[in-house]
C-alpha positions in Angstrom: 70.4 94.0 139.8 67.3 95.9 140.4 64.9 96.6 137.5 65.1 99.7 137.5 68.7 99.8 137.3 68.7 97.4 134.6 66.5 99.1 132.3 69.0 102.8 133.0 71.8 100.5 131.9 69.8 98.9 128.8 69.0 103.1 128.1 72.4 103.8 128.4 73.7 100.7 126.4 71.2 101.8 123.2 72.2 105.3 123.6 69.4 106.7 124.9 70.4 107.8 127.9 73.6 110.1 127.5 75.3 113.0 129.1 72.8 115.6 127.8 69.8 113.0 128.7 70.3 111.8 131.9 68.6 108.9 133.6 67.4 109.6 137.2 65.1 107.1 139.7 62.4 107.9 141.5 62.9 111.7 141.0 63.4 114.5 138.7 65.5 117.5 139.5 64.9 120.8 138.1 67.4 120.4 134.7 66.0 120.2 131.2 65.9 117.5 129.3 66.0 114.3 131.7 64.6 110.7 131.6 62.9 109.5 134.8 62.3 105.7 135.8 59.2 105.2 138.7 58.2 102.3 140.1 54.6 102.0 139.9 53.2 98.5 141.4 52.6 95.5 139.3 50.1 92.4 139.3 50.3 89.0 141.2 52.0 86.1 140.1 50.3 83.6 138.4 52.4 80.5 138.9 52.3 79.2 143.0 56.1 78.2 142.2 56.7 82.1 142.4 59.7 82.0 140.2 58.8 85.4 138.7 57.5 88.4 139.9 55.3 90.9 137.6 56.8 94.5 138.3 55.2 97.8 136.6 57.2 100.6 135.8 56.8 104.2 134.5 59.2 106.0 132.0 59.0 109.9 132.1 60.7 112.2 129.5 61.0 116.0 130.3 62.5 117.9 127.2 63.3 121.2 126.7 60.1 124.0 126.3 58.1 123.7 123.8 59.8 120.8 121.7 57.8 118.1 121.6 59.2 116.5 118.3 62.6 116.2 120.4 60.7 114.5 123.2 58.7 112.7 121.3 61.3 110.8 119.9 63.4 110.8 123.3 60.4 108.5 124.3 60.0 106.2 121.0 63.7 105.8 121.3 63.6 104.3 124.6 60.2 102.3 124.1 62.2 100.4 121.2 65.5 100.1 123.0 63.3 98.4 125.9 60.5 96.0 124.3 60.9 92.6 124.4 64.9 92.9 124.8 67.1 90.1 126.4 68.4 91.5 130.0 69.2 89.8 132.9 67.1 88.5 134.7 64.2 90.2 133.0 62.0 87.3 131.0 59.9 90.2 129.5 59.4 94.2 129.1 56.6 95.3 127.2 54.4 98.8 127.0 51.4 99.1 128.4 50.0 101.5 125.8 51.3 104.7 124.1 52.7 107.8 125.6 50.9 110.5 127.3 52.2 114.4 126.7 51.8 117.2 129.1 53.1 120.6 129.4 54.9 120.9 132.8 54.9 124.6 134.5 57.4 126.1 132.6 56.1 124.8 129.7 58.5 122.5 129.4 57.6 119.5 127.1 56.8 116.0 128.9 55.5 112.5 127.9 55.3 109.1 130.0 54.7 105.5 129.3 53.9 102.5 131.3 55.8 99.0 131.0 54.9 95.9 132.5 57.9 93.3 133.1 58.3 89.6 134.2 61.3 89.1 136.2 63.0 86.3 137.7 61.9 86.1 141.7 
């Protein structure tokens, strides 16, 4: 499977992603509150075997206007439901940092945080 769609099913698995919190790829459509998952590059490999590749990925949370204690922990929810967590194929999924927030047009509140992985090749 694709990382990206094994990181919406570990969010959906922990509960993060839900009905009213829906996971999306690659693009967000104009709802509320929705969870995003871009692909953003990565780094080499380090091993000339090339058993495992070193993807990057962004996670995006858009909540509702104004409520950044909602999306706030929206985002922490999903950081812990991905760090370091057994899934296939995936040797490794860690942050890159803490989240950014941002206000988007509508004032709607937003927050994103980077995750490098090590996946099987």
């Amino acid at each position: 499977m694709p990382l990206l769609e094994t990181v919406r099913t570990a969010l959906v698995t922990a509960g993060v992603v839900t009905d009213a919190w829906p996971c999306f790829i690659g693009y967000t459509p104009d709802i509320g509150q929705a969870i995003t998952l871009y692909r953003t590059g990565g780094f080499a490999q380090d091993t000339q075997q090339g058993e495992t590749r070193k993807p990057t990925f962004q996670l995006a949370v858009r909540a509702g206007q104004l409520e950044h204690a909602e999306c706030e922990a929206k985002i922490t929810a999903a950081m812990v439901a991905l760090e370091n967590q057994d899934l296939s194929g995936v040797r490794l999924i860690h942050a890159m940092g803490e989240p950014g927030q941002w206000n988007d047009a509508e004032n709607r509140t937003c927050m994103s945080v980077n995750f490098r992985a090590v996946v099987d090749a």
